[in-house]
TORKOLDO-825966 format. One record per residue: x negated, y negated, z negated of N, C-alpha, C, O, CB in turn. Coordinates in steps of 0.05 Angstrom, whole numbers, plus 5000, padded with zeros to 4 digits. Atoms other than C-alpha are relative to their C-alpha. Glycine has a CB too. Layout:
XYZXYZXYZXYZXYZ
...
***
This chain:
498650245008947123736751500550014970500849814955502749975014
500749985027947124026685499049844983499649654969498850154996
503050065013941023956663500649635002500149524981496550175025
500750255012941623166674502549834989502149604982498449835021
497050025021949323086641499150024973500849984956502450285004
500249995026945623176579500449734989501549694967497650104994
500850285010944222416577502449885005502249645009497449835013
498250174991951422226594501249894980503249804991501650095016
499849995011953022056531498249604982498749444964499750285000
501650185013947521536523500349715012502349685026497050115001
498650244997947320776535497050005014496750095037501449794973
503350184995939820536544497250014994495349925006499949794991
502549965010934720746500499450244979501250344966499449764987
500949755025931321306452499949784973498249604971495950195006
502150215030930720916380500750204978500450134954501549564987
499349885026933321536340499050255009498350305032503249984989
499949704983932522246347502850095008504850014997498850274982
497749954978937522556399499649695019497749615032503750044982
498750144977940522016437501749704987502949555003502450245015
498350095012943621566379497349685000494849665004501450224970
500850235008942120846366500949894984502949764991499949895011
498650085021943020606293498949694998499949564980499650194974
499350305010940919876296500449795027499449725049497149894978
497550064976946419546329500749524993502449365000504550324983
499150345006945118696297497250004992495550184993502849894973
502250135007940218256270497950124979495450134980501049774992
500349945024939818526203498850314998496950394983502749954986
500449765011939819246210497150145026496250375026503750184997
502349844981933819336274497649744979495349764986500449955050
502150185017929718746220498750344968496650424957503049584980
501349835021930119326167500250305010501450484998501549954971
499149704986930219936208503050154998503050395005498150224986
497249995003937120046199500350144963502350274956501450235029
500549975032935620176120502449744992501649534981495849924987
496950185003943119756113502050084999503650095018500849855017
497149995006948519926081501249954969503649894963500750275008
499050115027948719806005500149834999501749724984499350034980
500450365000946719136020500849885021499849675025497249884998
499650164984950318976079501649774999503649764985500550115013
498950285010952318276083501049915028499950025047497549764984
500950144995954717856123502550135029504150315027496749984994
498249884974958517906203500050295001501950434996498749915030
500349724995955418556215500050214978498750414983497850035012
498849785029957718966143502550085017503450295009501149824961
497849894991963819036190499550305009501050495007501049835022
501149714986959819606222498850204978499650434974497549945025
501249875009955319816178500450114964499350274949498149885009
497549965032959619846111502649894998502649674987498949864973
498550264997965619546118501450014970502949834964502349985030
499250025034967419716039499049674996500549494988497750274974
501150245007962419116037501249745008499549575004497750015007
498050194990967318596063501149874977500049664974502350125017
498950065021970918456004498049854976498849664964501250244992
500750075012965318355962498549685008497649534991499150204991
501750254990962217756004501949775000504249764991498750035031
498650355003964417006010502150015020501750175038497549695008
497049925002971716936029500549895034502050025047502149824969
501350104976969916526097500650205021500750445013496949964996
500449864973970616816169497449975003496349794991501649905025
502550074987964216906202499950195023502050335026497450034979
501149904980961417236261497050075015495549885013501149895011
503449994987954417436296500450115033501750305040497650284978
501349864981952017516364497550015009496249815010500849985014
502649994989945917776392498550135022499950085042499050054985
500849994970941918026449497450184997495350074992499449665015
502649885003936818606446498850045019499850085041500050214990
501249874969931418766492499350274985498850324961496649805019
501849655003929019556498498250085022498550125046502350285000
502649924982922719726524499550284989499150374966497049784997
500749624989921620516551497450065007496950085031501750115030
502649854980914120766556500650155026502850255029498350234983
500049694985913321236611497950124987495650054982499550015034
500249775011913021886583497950155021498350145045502950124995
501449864989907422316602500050294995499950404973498249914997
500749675011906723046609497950095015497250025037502450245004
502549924990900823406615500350214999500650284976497849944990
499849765007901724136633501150125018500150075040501150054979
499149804973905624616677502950054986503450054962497850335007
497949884994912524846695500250085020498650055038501649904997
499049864975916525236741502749725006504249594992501650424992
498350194986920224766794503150075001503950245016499149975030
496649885005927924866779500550105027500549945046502649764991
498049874983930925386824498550005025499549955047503049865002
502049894977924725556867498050224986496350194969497949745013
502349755020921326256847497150005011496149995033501050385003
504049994986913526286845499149675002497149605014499750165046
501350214984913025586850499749854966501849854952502249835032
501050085026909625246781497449765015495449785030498750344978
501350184996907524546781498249864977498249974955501749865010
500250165027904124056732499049695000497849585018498050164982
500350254994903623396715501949895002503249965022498849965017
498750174986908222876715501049734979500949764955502550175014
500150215023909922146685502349815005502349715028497249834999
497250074996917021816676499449665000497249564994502450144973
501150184995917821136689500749764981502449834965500349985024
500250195030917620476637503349945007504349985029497249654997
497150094992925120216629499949804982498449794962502750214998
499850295013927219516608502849994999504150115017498649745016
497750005000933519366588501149764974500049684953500850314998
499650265024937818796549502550065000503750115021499349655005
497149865019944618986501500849804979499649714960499350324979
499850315022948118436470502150234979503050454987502349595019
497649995020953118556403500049784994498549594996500250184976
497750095009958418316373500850064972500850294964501750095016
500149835028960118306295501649774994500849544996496850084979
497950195017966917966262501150054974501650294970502249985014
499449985018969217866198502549814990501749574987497950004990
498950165005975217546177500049934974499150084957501750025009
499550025023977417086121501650254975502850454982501349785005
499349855018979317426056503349904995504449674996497849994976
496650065006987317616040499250134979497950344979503050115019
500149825030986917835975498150125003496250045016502150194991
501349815006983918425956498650105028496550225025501950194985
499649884981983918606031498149805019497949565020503150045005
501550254972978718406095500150135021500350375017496449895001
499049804970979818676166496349835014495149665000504949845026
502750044979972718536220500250265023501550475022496650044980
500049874973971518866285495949965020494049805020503349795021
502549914991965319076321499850065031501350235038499450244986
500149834979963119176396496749965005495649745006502349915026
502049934994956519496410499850285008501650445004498749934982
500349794988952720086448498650224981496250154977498649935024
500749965020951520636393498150255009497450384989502150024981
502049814993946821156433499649965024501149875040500450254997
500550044969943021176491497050255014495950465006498849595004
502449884989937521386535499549975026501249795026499950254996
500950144987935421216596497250155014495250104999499949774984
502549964994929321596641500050125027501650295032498850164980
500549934979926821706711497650204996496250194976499649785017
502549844991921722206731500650015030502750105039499650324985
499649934978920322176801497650225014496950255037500349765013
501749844979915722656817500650354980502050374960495849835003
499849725009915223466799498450144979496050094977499650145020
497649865009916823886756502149824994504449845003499550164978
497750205020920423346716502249945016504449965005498949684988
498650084982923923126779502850185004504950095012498349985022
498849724982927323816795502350054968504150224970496750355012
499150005010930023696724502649764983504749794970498350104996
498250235009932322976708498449725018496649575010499949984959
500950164979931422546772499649754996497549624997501450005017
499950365011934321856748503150054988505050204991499949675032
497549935023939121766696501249684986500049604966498350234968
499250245005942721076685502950004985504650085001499849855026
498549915015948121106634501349814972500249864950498650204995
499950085013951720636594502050054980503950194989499749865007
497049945009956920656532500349814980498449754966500650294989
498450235016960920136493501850094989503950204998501149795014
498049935021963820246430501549804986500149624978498850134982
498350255012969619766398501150044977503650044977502249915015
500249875028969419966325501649744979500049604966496250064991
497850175007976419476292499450194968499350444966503750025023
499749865032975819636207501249814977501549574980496950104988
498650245016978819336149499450104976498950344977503249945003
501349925029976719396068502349974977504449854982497249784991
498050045021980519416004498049964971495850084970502450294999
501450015019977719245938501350174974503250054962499349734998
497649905025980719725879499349904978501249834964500350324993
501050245024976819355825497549925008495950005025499750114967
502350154988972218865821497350055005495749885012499949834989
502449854997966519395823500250165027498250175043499750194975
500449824981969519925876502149915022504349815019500450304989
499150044972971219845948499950195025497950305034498849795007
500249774975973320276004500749785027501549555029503050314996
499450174972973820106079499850245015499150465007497749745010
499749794974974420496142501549775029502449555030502950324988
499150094971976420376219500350195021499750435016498349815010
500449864973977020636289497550005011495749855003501649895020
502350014983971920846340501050065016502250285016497750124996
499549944975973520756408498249885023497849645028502449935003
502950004983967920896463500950065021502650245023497850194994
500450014968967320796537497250145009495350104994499949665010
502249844979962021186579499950025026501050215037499950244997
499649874974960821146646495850055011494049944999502449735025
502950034986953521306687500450235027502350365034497050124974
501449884979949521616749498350134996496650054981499249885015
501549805021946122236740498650095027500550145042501850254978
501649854979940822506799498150154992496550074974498849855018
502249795010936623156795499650225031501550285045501550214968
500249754971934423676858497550084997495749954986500349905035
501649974996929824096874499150085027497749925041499850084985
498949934984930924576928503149905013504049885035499850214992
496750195004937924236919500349824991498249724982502150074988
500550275012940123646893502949944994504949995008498549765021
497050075007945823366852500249664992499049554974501050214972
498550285010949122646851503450054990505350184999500149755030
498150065017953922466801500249724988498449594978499950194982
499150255020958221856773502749984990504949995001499649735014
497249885020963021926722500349814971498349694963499450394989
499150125017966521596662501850024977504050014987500449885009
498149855009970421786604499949794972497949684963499350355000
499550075030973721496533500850174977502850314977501749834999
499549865020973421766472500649944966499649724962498350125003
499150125024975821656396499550174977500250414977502849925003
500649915015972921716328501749774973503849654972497250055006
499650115017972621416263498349964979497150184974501650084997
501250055022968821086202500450004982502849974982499349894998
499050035035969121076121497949864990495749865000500450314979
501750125019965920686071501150004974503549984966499349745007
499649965041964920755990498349775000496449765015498650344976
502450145011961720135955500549964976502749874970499249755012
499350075024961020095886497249924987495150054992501650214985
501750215001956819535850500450054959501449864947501349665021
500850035027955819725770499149844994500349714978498850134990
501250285009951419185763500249785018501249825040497050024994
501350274987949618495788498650105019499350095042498249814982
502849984985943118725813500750335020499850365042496850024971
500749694985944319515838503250015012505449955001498950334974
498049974979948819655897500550285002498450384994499449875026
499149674992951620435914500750075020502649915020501950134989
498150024974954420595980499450295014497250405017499349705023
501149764988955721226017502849885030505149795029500450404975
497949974969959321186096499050225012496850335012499949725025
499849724974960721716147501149945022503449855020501750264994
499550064975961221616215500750295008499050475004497549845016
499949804986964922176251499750015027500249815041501850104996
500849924985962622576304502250025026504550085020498950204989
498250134982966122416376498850225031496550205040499349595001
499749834979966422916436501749835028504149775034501650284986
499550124975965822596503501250215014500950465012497549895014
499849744969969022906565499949845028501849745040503750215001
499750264977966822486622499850195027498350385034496849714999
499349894968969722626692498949795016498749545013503550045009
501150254969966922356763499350165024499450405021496749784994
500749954971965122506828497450205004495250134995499349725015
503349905007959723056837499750115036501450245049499550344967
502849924971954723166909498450194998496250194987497749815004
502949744998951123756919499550035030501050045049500950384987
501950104975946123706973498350305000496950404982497649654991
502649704991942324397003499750055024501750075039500650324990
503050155012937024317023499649784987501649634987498349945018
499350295011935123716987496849985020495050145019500449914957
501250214988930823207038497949864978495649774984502249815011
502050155020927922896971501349705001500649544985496350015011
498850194998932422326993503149985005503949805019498849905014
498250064997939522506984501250065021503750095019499949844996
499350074978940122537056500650435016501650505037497149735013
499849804991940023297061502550145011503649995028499050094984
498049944990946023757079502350054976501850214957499450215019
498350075019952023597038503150194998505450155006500549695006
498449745004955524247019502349924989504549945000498650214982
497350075022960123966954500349694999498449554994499450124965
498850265010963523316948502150074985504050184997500949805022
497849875015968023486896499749844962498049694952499250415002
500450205031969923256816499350214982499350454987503149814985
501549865016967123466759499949884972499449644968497550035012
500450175025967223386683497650154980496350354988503149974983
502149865023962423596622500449834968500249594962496249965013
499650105035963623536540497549964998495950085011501350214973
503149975011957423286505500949824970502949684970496849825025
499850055018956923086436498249754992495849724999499950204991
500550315016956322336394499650224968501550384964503749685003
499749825020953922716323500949884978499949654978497850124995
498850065022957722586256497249894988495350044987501650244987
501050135024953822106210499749944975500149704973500349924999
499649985027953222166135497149824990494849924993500450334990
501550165020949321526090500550044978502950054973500149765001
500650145036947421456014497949884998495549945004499850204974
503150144997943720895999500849894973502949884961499149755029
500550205032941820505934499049775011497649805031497350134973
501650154993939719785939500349934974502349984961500249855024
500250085025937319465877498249665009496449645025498250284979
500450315000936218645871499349884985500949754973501449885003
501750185022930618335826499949695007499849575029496750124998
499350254996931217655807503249935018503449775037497549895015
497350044986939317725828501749644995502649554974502150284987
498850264998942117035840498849755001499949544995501449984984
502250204991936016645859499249985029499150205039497550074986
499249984985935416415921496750065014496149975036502049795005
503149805006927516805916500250294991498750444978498149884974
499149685013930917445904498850195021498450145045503750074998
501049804987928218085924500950304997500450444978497649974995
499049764994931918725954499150215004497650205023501049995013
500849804987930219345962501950235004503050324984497850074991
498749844995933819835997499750305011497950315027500849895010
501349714997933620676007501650105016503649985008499650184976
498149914986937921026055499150295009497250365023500549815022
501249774981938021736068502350175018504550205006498550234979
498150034971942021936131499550335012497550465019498349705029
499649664981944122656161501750025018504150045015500950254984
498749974978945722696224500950305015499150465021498549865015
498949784996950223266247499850105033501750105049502749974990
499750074963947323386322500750335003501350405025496249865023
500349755001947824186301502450145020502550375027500050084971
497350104987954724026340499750065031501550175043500649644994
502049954973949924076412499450235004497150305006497649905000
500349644994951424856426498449945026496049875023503550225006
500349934965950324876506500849755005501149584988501950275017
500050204980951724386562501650195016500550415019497049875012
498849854974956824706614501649785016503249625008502150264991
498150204979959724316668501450205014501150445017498349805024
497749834986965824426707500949875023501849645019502550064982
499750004978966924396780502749955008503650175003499050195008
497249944991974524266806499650175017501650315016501649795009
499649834978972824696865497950244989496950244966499349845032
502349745004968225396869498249845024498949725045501350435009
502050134986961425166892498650255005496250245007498449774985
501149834979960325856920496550064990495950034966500549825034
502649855001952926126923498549774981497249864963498550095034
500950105013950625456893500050054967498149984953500549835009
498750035029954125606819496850214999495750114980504250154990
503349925012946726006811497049784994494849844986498950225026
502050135000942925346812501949754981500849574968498649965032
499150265004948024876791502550034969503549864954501449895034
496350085018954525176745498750254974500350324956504750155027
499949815029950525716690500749814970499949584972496450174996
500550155028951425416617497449894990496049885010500650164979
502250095001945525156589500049974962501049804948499749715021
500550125030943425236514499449894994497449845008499250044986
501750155019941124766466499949924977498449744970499649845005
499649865027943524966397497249844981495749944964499650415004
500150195025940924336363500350004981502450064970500949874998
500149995042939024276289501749704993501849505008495449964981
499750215012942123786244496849864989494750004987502150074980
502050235012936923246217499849794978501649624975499749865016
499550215018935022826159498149705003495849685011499650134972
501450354992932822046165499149934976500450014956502549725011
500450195020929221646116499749745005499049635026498150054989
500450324984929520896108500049824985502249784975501949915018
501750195021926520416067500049735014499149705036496750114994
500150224987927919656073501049844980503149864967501349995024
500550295014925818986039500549785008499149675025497949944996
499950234988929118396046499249744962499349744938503949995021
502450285020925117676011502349765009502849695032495349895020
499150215000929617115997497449764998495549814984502150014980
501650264998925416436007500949795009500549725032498250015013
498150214992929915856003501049985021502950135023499349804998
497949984968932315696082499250165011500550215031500249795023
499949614988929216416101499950274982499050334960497050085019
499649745010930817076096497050155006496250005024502750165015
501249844995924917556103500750325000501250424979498649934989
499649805001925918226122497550265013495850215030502349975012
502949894982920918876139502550344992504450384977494849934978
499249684999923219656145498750155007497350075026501850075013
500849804984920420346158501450244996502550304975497450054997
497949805012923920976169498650245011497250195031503349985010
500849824990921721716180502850175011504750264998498150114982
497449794989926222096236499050275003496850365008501349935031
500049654983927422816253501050005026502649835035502350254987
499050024970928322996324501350345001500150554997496949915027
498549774995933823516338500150165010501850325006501449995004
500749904981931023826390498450204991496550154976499149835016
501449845009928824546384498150105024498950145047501750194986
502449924982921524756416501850155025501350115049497650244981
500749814971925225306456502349905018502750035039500450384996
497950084984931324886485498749685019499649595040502949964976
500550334985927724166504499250055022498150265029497849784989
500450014971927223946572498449775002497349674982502650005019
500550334994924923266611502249875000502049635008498849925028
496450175008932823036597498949894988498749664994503050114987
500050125032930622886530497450044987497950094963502150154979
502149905020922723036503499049844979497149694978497750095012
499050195026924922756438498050164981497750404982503850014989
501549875017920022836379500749874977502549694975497150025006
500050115032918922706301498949705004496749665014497650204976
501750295001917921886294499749924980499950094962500949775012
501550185015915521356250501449745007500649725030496850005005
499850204998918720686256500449734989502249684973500850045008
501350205017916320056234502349775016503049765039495949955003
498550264985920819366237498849824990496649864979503249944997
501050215016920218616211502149765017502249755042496149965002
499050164980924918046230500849844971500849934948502550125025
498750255016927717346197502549885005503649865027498549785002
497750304990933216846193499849784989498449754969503050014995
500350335010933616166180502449824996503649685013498449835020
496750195006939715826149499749705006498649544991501250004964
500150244999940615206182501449824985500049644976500449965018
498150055021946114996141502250234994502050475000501349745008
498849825001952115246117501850095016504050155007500749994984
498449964987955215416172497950215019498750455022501549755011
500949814982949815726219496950034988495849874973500349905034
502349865006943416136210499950185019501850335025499950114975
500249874979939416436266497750264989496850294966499149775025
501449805011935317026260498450165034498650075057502650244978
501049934984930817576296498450264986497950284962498749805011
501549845004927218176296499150155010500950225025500350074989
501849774989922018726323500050244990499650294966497549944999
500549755012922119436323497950145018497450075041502550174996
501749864982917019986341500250184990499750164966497549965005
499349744997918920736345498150085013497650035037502350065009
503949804993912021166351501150334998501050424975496349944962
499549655001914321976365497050045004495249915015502450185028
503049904998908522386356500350115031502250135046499050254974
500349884972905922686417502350374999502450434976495550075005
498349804990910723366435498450375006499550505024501149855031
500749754987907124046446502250265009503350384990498050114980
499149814996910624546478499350315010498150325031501149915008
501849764993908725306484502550155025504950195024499150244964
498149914970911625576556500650364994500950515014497449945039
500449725004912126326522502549954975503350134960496450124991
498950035028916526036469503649925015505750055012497949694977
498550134993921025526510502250205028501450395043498349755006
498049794989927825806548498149915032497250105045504349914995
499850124975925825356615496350025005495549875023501949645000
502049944997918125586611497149834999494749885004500650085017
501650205007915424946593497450024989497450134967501049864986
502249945028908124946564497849705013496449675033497850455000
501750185004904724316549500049794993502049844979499049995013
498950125013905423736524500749705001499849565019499150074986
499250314980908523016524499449754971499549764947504949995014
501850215005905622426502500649625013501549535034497250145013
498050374997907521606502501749955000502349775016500249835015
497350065008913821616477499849904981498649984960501850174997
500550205020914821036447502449785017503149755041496249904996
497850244988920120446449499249784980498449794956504050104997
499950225019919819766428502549785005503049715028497249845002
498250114996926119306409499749734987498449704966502050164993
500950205015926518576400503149855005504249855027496849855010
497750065003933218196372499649744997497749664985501450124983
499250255007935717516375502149914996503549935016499449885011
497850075002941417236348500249784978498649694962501450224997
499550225019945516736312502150144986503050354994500849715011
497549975013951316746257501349744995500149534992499750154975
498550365003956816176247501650184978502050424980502449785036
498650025015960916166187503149765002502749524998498249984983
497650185005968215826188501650044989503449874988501049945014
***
């Protein structure tokens, strides 16, 4: 049950390395999430909220509606079947997942110096079946959502520098199935609380500065846990433990600096470009241990050891152009990720690799009050090799079609 508690943490989809999902609105999955010196607009509540202050004095708001599309993941190769000796399978292919995640992005009018906005969206995820073996015996089906409600407010200290910050408060609940010889059901739920910062400072007209930090947030989600031995392959086997159960897993601390610089500034043909470079603190991802309220007796050899996975931190790149053109915006992004995941700890929970991701999305100001928008992303991980002489869990071979694609729609109203 371990082994598939890794993903409890997550909401819906892979679009980052680990488990995290950084573009959470219109604006920031249009430029790969390359948004924060230049965030404008409803959604600067989230993604800078220093930047509040400097925009038009107006309430506004955005909502929108993502879809996420899950290849199934292929592996080609061999393992040993969890918690059966002698027994080494290979082969196996997880299955496509579809899924749709609306946000939420507020901004209120300006009091002075001072702007308050609020945020609710899902800020990591993941999402993956394998039904057949090895993969099966490791991460059965895994359904898992989490909602974060991120309330911030800005100050302006002069008319160049601006700070902001807020709360982070996250919901988690999911269903976690894995067996081999045995078999574990679990459903559980838990809240947890962080926090955000933002720096913005604007020397010029044209060049923007901005650094935010998102801290790092330690789930502990409790629920109901099933252990089944023998396992039937359907649940239905002989039902040893009904009992509760919790497990910590880690949301990783966030650190941005980005530059955006604005040729032709104050034309309504202006052209942005923005740089973002992003370190994510997943190094935070010692082990995985779950905890039983009761003693599960002879099972705690299949079901209660710790589980390493002594996760690296990571650095992001992220590059993103946005094209003023009278009643549209144009926007395009690409970013290069790291995947946190070290050769000798990855499993089928998570066979997260190095990506590539390409965006492109618009809006269209209808007037001054509303402007609708949109955008496409595509996250390409390279294929995965793993050497089974290297890896703790004996893995050797390698995984292949991992890949997600995200597509946003939304509007913004101004009042």
């Amino acid at each position: 049950m371990k082994r598939a508690l890794l993903l409890a943490t997550a909401a819906t989809a892979l679009t980052a390395g680990g488990y995290r999902i950084p573009e959470n609105s219109i604006n920031s999955l249009a430029l790969a999430a390359a948004y924060a010196a230049n965030a404008n607009g409803a959604d600067a509540t989230y993604y800078n909220p220093a930047n509040m202050v400097f925009d038009d004095a107006v309430q506004k708001a955005e909502a929108a509606l993502t879809y996420i599309g899950l290849t199934g993941v292929h592996f080609n190769g061999s393992a040993p079947q969890a918690g059966v000796v002698g027994t080494d399978t290979s082969g196996s292919d997880a299955e496509r997942e579809n899924f749709f995640v609306p946000t939420l992005h507020y901004v209120s009018p300006a009091f002075g110096d001072w702007r308050f906005g609020a945020s609710m969206l899902s800020p990591g995820g993941l999402s993956k079946r394998w039904n057949d073996q090895p993969a099966r015996s490791y991460a059965w089906e895994v359904t898992v959502q989490t909602i974060e409600f991120n309330p911030t407010v800005a100050y302006r200290i002069t008319p160049e520098l601006s700070v902001g910050g807020g709360l982070r408060a996250l919901y988690v609940q999911g269903v976690v199935k894995s067996g081999s010889i045995g078999s574990r059901d679990m459903a559980g739920d838990g809240f947890a609380f962080g926090y955000n910062l933002a720096l913005s400072y604007r020397p010029t007209e044209a060049l923007k500065l901005a650094a935010t930090y998102r801290s790092g947030i330690e789930f502990n989600i409790e629920g109901d846990a099933k252990l089944y031995f023998p396992d039937d392959g359907a649940y239905n086997g002989t039902l040893l433990y009904d009992t509760g159960g919790s497990v910590s897993l880690p949301l990783p601390a966030v650190l941005q600096v980005a530059a955006a610089y604005t040729f032709n500034e104050g034309s309504a043909q202006s052209t942005t470009v923005e740089f973002v470079y992003e370190k994510d603190y997943w190094s935070a991802f010692k082990d995985l241990d779950f905890d039983y309220d009761t003693d599960i007796g002879a099972l705690a050899m299949y079901f209660d050891d710790p589980i390493p996975k002594n996760w690296k931190d990571t650095n992001v790149y992220r590059l993103g152009v946005t094209q003023g053109l009278d009643a549209w915006t144009l926007m395009a992004g690409i970013a290069i990720d790291e995947t946190p995941i070290p050769e000798k700890t990855l499993n089928f929970e998570l066979p997260d690799a190095n990506a590539i991701i390409f965006s492109a999305g618009a809006r269209y100001h209808l007037d001054d009050a509303w402007n609708l928008g949109g955008g496409i992303l595509y996250d390409h991980k390279e294929d995965r090799r793993i050497d089974g002489t290297v890896n703790d869990n004996n893995i050797d071979g390698t995984f292949t079609n991992t890949a997600a694609i995200l597509v946003t729609l939304g509007a913004e109203y101004r009042f």
